[in-house]
Backbone bond lengths (Angstrom), bond angles and torsions (degrees), N, CA, C in turn:
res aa  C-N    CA-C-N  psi(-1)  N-CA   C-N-CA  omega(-1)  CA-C   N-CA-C  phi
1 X - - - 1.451 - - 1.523 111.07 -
2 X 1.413 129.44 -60.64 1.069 154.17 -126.55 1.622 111.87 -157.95
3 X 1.685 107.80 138.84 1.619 103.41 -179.01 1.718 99.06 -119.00
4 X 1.298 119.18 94.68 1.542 114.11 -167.03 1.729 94.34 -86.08
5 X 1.149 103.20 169.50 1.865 120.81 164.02 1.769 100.91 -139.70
6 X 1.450 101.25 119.15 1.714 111.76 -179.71 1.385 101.19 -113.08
7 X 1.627 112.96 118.48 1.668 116.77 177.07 1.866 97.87 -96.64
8 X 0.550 117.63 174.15 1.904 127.92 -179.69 1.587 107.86 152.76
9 X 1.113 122.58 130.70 1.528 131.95 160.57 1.445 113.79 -69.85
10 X 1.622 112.30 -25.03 1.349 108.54 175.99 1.943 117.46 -88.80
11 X 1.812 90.81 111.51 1.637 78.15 -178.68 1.589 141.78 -78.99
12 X 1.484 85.21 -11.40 2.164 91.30 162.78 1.252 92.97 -72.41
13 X 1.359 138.76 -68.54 1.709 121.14 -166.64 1.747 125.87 -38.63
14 X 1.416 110.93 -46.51 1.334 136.16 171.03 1.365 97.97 -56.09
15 X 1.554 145.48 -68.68 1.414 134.01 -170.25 1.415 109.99 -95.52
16 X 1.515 112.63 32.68 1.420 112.99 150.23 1.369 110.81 -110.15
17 X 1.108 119.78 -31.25 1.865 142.80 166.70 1.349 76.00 -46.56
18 X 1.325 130.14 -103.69 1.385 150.33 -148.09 1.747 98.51 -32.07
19 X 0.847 115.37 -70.69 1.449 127.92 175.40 1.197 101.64 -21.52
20 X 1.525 109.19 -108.97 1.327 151.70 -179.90 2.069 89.43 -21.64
21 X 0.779 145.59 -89.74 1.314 151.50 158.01 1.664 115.39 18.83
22 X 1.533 73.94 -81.17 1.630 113.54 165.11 1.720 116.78 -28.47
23 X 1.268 114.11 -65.53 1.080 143.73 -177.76 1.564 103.77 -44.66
24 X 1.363 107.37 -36.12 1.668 114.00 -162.03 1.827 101.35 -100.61
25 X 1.144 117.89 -3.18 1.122 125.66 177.89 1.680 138.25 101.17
26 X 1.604 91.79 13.58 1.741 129.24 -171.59 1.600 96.73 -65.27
27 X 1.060 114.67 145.49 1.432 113.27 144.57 1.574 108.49 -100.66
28 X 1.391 117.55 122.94 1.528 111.49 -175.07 1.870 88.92 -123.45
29 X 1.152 96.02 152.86 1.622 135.37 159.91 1.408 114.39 -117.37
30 X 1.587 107.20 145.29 1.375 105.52 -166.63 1.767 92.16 -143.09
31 X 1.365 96.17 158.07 1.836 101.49 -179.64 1.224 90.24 -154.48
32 X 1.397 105.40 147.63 1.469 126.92 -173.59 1.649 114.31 -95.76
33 X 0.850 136.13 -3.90 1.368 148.46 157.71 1.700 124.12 -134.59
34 X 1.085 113.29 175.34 1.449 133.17 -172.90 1.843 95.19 -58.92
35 X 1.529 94.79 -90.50 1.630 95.25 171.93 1.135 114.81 -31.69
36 X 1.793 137.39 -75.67 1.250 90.88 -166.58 1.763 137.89 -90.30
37 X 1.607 85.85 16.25 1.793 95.00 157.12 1.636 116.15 -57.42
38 X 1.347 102.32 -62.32 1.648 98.93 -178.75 1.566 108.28 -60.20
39 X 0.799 137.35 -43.07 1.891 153.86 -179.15 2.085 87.22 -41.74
40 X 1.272 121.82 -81.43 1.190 142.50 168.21 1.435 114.05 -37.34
41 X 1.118 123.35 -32.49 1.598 128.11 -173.80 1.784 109.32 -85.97
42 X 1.671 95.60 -45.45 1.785 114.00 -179.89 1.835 90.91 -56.64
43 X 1.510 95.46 -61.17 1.643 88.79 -155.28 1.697 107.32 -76.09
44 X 1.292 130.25 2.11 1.793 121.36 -177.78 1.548 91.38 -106.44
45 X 1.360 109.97 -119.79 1.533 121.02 -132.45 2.183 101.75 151.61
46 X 1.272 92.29 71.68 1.290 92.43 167.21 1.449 105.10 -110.76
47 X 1.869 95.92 154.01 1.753 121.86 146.56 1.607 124.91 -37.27
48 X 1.703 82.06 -65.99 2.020 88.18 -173.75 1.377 91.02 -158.04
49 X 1.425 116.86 149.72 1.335 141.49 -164.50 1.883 95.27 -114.69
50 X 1.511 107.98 139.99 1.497 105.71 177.23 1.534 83.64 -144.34
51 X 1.541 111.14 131.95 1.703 125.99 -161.98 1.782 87.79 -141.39
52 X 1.430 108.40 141.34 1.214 129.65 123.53 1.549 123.57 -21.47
53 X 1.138 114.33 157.38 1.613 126.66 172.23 1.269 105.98 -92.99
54 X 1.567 89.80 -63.37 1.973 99.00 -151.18 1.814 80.88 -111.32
55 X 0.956 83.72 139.67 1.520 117.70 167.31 1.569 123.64 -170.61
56 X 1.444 110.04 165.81 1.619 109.12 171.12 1.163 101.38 -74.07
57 X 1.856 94.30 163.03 1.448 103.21 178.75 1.359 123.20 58.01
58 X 1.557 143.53 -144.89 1.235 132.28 -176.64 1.584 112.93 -70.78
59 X 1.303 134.47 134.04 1.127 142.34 -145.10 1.673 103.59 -106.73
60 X 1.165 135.22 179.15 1.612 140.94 140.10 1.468 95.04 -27.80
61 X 1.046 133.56 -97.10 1.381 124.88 -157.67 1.031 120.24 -48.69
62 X 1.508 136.21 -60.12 1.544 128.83 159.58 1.225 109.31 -22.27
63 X 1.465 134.54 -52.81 1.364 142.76 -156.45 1.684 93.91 -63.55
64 X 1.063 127.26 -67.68 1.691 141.50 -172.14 1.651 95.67 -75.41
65 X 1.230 145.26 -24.66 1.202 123.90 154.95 1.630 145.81 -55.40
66 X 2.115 89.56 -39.50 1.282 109.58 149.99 1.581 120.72 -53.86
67 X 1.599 121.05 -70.23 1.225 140.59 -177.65 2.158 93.26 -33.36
68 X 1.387 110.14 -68.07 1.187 101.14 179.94 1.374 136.99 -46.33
69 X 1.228 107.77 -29.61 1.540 126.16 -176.34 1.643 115.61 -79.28
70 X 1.017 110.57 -8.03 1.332 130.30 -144.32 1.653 105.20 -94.89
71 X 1.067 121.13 174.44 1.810 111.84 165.41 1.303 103.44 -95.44
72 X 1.387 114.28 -10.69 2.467 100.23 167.10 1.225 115.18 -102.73
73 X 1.814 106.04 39.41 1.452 111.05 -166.64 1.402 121.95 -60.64
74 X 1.459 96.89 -12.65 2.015 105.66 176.07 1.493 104.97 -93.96
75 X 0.863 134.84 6.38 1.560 140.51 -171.94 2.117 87.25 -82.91
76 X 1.575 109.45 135.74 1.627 121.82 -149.75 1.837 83.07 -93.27
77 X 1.700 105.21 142.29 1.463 113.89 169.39 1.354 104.88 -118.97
78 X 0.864 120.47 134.58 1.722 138.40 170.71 1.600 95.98 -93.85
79 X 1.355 127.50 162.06 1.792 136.82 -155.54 1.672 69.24 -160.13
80 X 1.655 101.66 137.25 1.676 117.81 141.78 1.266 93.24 -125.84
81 X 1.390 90.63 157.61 1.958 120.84 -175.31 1.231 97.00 -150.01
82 X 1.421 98.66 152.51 1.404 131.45 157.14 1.402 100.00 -88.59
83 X 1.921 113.99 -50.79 1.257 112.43 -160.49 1.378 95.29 -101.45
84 X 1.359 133.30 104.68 1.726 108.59 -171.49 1.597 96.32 -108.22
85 X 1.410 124.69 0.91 1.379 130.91 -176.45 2.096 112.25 -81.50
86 X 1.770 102.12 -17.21 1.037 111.82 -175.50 1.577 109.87 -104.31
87 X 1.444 101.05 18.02 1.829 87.29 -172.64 1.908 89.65 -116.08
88 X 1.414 93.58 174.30 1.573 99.75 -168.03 1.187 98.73 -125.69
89 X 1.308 115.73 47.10 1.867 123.13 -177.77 1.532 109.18 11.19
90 X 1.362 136.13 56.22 1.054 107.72 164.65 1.641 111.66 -92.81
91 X 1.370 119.89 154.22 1.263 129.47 -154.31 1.336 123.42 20.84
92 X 0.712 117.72 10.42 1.984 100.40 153.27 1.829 110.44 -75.05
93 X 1.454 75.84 162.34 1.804 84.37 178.04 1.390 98.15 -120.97
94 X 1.454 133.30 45.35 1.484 131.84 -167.01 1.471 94.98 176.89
95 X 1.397 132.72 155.10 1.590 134.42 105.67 1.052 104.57 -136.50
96 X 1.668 110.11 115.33 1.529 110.55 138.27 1.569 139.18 -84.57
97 X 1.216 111.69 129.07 1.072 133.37 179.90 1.511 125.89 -55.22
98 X 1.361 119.21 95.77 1.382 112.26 -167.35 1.729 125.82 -74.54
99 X 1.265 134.58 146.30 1.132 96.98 -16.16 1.718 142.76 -107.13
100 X 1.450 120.26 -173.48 1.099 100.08 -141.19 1.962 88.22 -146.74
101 X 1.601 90.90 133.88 1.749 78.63 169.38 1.427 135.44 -80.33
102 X 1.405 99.00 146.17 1.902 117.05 -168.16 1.706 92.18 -37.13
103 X 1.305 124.48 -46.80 1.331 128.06 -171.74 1.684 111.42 -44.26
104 X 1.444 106.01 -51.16 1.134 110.71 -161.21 1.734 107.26 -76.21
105 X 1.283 115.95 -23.88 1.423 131.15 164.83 1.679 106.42 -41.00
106 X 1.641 97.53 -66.86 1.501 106.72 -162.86 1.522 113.05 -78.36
107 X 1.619 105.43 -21.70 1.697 97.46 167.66 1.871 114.88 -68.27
108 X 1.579 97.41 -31.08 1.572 84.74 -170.37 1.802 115.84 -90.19
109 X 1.373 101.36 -14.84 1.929 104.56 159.79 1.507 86.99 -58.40
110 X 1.252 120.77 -81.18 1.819 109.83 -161.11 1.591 131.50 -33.90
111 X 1.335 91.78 -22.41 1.577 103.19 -166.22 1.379 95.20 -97.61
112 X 1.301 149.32 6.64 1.743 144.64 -128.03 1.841 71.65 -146.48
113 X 1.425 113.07 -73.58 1.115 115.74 -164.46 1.487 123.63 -86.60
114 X 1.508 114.92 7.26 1.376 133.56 156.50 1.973 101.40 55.11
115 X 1.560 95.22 70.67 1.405 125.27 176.73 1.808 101.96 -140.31
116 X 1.129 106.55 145.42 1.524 111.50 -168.54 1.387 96.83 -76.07
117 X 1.399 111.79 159.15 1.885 104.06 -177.59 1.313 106.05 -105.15
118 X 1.092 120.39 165.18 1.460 127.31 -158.97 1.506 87.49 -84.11
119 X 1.392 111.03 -70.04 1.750 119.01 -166.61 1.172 98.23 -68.24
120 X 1.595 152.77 3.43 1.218 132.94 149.78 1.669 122.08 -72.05
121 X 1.082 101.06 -20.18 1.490 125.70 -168.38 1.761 116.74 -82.06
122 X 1.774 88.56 -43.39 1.614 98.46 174.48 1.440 97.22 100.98
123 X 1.023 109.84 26.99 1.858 118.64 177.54 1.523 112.26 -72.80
């Protein structure tokens, strides 16, 4: 369907993303930090990017600052938080609030990339 890129420091979260994704017919890529999210983003060709906040080194926001600056600056970012009360949404088109159900993940990729959602549907 879909070419996602998932940044997170946490690696059970990241290969449940991956999974769960997967499952729906995504091709996802995943990077364990900021750097090599952006590193991974320069060199592929994604749909929609779903990043972490807090992390070492370059953070969620760096991540969507890059993404903005960028020539796929319209390409859709999803933000997870723990803290989603401390971020100032700039450029994301999402934050979910961790944590947060797999559902609500896959309704808002669907809605980003304007594909009908399975669990809206009753699939």
């Amino acid at each position: 369907m879909c070419s996602i890129l998932v940044i997170d420091d946490e690696k059970k979260l990241l290969s449940i993303i991956q999974e769960v994704l997967s499952q729906f017919g995504h091709r996802v890529e995943i990077a364990e930090d900021g750097y090599k999210g952006i590193q991974k983003f320069e060199d592929g060709s994604f749909d929609i990017v779903i990043t972490d906040m807090r992390m070492p080194g370059i953070d969620g926001e760096g991540v969507v600052k890059h993404i903005r600056n960028s020539q796929h600056k319209s390409i859709p970012v999803i933000g997870i938080s723990g803290t989603p009360w401390l971020l100032q949404n700039d450029g994301f088109d999402v934050i979910l609030p961790k944590p947060f159900p797999l559902e609500d993940l896959i309704d808002s990729v669907s809605r980003l990339i304007k594909i009908p959602s399975k669990t809206a549907t009753g699939a």
